[in-house]
N, C-alpha and C positions, 0 to 999 in steps of 0.2 A: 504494500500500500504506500499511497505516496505521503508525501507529510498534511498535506491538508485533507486527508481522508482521516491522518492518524489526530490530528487536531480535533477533527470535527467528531472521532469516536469517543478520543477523552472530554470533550464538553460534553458529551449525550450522558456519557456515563457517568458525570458530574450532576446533569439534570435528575438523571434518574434518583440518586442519591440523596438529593436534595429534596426529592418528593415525598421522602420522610420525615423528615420536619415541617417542610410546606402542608401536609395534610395532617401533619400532628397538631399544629398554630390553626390550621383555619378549624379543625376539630373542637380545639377550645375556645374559639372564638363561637363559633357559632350553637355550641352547649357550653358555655361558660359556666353552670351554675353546676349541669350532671361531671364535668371534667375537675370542677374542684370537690365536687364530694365523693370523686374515685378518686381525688389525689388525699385528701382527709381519710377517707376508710383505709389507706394505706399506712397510715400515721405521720403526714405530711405536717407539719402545722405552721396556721395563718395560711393554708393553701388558697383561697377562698382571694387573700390579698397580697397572694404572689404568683396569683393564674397570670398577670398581665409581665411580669418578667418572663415566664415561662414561655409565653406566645410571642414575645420582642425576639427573645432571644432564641424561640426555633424558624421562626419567618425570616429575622434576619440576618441570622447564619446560613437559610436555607438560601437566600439572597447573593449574599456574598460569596456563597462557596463556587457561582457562576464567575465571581471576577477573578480574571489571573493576579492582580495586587493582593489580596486579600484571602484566598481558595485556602490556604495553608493556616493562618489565625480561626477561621471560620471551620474546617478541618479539624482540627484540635480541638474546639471548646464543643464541636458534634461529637467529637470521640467521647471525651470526658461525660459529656450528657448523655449518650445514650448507652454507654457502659453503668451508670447510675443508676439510670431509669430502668433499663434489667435487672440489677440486681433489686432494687426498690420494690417493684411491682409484679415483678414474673418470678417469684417463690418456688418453684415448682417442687425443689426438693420439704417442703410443709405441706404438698397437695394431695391430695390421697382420692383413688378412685379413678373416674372416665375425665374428669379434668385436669387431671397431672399432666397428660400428653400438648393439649392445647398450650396449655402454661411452659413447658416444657420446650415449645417450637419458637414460643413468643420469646423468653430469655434467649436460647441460640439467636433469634431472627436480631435482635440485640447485638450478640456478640459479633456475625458476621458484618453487619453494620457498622458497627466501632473499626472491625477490622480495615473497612474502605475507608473509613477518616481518616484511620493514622496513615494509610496507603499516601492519602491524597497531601496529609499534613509532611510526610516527608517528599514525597514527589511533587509536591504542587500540578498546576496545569498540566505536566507531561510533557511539553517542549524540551526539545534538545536543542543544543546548538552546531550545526555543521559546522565543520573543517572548509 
């Protein structure tokens, strides 16, 4: 592939990535009220009046991780949050029964997540620079 094919795959694959916290932020945006009392039932506290950091901070990481200035800051504080927010919410080794499995895939889905941040936090954009 040539380089702006390779370009144009690591931007998609950047969107993609991104569409995890962009449907995380507009999730609580638009249940603001149901998304702090699943952050509360988890033992969150003052969730209720820290939903609007939570929604700044995955829209506009989700944001940023499109710009090449920035993909690598944004990168990093995605890793950090979504390695938290797995271990925080998806327990599954406390789950017992037909819901340990779902719980189960939601923590992994987490972990491989985290793992594309740091990807992106030490690679940034993907760009090389030819000789």
């Amino acid at each position: 592939m040539n380089k702006l094919n390779n370009k144009t795959i690591l931007f998609s694959a950047r969107c993609l990535m991104a569409s995890l916290a962009t449907v995380g932020g507009l999730e609580k945006v638009v249940d603001y009220d149901g998304a702090s009392a699943y952050a509360a039932m988890h033992g969150i506290p003052l969730a209720h009046t820290l939903m609007p950091g939570a929604i700044i901070l995955e829209l506009g990481c989700a944001a940023l991780l499109l710009t090449p200035r920035y993909c690598r800051i944004a990168a990093t504080i995605l890793a950090v949050w979504t390695f938290v927010l797995g271990i925080l919410f998806h327990q599954f080794w406390l789950v017992a029964g037909p819901g340990r499995q779902q719980m189960m895939d939601s923590f992994f889905h987490h972990f491989v997540m985290t793992g594309g941040f740091i990807y992106v936090s030490v690679f940034g954009i993907g760009e090389t620079k030819t000789a």
